[in-house]
N, C-alpha and C positions, 0 to 999 in steps of 0.2 A: 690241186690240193684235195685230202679228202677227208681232211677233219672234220668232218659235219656236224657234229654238236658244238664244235669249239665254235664254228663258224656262225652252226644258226642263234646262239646264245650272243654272239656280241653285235648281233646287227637285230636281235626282236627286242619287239618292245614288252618288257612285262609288268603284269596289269596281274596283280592279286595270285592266283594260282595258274595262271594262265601263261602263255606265252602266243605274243600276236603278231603276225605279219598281215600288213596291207597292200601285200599285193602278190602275185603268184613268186614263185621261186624262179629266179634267174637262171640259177644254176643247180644242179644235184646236191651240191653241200647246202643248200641252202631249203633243201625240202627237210620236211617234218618226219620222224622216223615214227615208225610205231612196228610192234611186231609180237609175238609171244611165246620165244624161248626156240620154234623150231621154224616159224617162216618170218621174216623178216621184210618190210619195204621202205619206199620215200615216196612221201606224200607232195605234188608240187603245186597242186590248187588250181592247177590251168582252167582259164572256161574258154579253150577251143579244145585241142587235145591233151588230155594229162596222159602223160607216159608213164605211170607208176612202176614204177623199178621193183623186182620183187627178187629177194637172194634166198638163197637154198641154206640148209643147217651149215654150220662151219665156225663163222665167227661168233666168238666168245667174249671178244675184250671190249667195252662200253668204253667210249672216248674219254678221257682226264685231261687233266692240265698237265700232267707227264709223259701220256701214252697215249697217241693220238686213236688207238684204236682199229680193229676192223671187221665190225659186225657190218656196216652198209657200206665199206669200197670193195672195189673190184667190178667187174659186168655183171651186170642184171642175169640173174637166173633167166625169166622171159620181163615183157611187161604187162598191166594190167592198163587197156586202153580203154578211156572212155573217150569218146568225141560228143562232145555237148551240140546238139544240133537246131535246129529250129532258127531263130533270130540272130543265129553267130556274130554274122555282119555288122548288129548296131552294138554301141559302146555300150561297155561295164559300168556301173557304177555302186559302191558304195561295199567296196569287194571287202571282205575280212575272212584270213587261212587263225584259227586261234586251236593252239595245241594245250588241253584241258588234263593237267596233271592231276586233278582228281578224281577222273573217272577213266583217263588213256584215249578219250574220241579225239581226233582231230576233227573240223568244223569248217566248212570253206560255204560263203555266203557272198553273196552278190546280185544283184538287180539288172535285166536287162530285157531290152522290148516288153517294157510297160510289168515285168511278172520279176517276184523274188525267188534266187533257188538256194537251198540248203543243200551239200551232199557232208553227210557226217560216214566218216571210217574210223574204223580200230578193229586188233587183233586180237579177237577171242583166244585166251587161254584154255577155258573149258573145253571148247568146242572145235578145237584147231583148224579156226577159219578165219580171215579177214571178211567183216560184213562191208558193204557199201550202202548207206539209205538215201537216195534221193528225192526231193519233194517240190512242187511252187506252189504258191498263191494264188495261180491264177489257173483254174481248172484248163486242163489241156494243152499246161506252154512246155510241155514236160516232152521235150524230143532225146532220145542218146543212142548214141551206136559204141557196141561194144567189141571188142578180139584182144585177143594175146599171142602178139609177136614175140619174136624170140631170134637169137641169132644160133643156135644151136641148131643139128640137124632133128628134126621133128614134123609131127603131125598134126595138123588143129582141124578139127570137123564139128559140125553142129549133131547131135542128139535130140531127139524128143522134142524137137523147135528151140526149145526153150535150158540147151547146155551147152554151152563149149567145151573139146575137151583136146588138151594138147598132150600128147603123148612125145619121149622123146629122148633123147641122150646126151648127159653132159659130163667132163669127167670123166668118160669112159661109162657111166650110173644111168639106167632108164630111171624116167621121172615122170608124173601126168599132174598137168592141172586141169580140177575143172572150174566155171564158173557158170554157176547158177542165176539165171536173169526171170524175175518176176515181176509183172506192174501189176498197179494193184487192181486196174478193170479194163484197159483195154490191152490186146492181142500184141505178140511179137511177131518180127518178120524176120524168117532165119535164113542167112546165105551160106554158100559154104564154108565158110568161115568167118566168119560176123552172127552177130544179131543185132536188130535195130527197134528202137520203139518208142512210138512216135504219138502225140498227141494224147500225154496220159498228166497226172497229177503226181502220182506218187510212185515208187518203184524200188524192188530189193535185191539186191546183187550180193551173191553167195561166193566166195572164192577161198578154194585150198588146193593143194598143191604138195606132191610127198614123195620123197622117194619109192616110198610102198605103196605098189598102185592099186593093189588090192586095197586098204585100209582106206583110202579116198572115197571108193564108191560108198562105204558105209555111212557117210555123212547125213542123207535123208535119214537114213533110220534111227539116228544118234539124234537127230533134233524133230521127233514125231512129238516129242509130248507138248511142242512148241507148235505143231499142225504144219508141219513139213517133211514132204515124202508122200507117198502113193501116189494114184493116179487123178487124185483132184489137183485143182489148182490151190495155193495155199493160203491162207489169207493173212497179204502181207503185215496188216495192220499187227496182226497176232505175234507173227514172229519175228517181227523188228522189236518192239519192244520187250517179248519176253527174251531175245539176245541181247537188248541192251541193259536190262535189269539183273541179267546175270551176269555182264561185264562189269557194270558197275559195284558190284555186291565183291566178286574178283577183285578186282583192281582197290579196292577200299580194303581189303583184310591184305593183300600185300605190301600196300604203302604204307600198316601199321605203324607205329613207334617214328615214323617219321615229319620231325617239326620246322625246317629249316627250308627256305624254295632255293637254296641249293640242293640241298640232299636229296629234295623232294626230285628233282629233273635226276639226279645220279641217279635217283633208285630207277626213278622211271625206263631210264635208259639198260640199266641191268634187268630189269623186266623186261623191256623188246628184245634182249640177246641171250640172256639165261632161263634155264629152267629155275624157277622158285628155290626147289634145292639147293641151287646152286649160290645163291646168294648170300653175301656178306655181309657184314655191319660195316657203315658208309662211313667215313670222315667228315666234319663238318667244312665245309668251304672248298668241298675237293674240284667243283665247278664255278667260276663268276658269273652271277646273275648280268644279265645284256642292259645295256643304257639305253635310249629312249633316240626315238626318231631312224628309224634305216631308210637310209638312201637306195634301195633297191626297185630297179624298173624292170616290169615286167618284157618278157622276148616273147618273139612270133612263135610258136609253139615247132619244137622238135618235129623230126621226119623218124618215125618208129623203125624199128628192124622189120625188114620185109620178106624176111629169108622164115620159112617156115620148115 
């Protein structure tokens, strides 16, 4: 099945404007979507490997109670992999994935060997990028390894230490993504086709992806007044929040005129599939708010596409 909002609304728990799972997504329908009008993914909160599924422009129709929809079925454009590294081996504990309809950040939290990590994501409309922020509490428990597989035939090479860039064809359509990885003080180690970085606090991961390959590369120079792009290093601190203060600012004038936490998850969802333009005036009740308690157990993390 690939209802996905039908799905994740009747098994989360919701808690004010929020919608909460405790514990990673079992399966694809069951991850958090977010997206903004031309790139679209599923968020599934793993803290070994998250496989973030990422789809290319196409789908238009946000799931109802009539039309199941298809902005996030069909195979992943490529995926966005993080592998959470460091302490993997000891237990989870006090895990919380909370998809935040007023601001569009999903939020995945959790504690393990002795340190707490935060990684917040959402799709910048503005800036047509997916950010990624990671952080802990305990200076230096901060390990990840990043790539983007794909089952498409393509190319993934590192840049500058600190870029991945997958070039490639699907559809018959060249497409490139790249993903921009910055900690906030200590060094990356780049493979050739990975990047890894280990032993840091805090850390910012940049991701877009376009049919127009040209139009991608411009990303630095479109977010310079935020102190990223040239040949310094950026300072994370600066440009995580000046991207989240204008997602927020975003995503708060689009959800205007809307009162209802049904309407309020339809709109949202017509925001990660549509351009703003494209938006309609919502029905009330056109989605059921999810009942309380899911039974959902997290699985041993997926084996990514290794076909580059």
């Amino acid at each position: 099945m690939k209802w996905l909002p039908l799905l994740l609304l009747s098994l989360a728990l919701a808690r004010g404007e929020e919608i909460v799972f405790e514990q990673p997504a079992k399966k694809a329908e069951l991850a958090f979507p977010i997206g903004n009008g031309e790139l679209r993914a599923k968020v599934k909160g793993r803290t070994g490997i998250e496989p973030m599924a990422i789809y290319p422009p196409g789908g238009k129709h946000p799931a109802t109670t009539a039309v199941p929809g298809n902005a996030f079925c069909g195979p992943a454009w490529f995926h966005f992999s993080l592998e959470w590294l460091g302490d993997k081996d000891k237990p989870v504990t006090n895990y919380k994935r909370v998809l935040n309809l007023t601001d569009g950040t999903v939020v995945t939290t959790f504690n393990r060997g002795g340190a707490g990590f935060t990684w917040t994501t959402f799709a910048s409309r503005e800036d047509k990028v997916i950010v990624n922020h990671l952080r802990t509490d305990k200076p230096g428990a901060l390990s990840f390894r990043v790539t983007l597989p794909t089952e498409h035939d393509s190319r993934l090479r590192v840049e500058d230490r600190r870029i991945l860039i997958l070039t490639g064809k699907s559809a018959g359509k060249p497409f490139e993504a790249r993903a921009w990885v910055y900690p906030m003080e200590s060094e990356v180690t780049p493979g050739t086709d990975e990047i890894t970085v280990r032993g840091e606090g805090e850390a910012i991961i940049l991701l877009a992806a376009s049919r127009d390959t040209e139009e991608i590369k411009t990303l630095p120079e479109r977010l310079k007044p935020l102190g990223f792009g040239g040949d310094e290093h950026p300072d994370v601190f600066q440009v995580w929040h000046g991207l989240l203060e204008r997602q927020k600012a975003a995503h708060a004038k689009a959800m205007e005129g809307v009162e209802s936490k049904s309407a309020a998850f339809s709109r949202y969802l017509k925001l990660a599939v549509a351009k703003t333009a494209d938006l309609a005036p919502l029905p009330e009740g056109e989605i059921e708010l999810p009942p309380e308690n899911p039974e959902d157990q997290p699985p041993a993390d997926e084996i990514l596409p290794n076909k580059r």
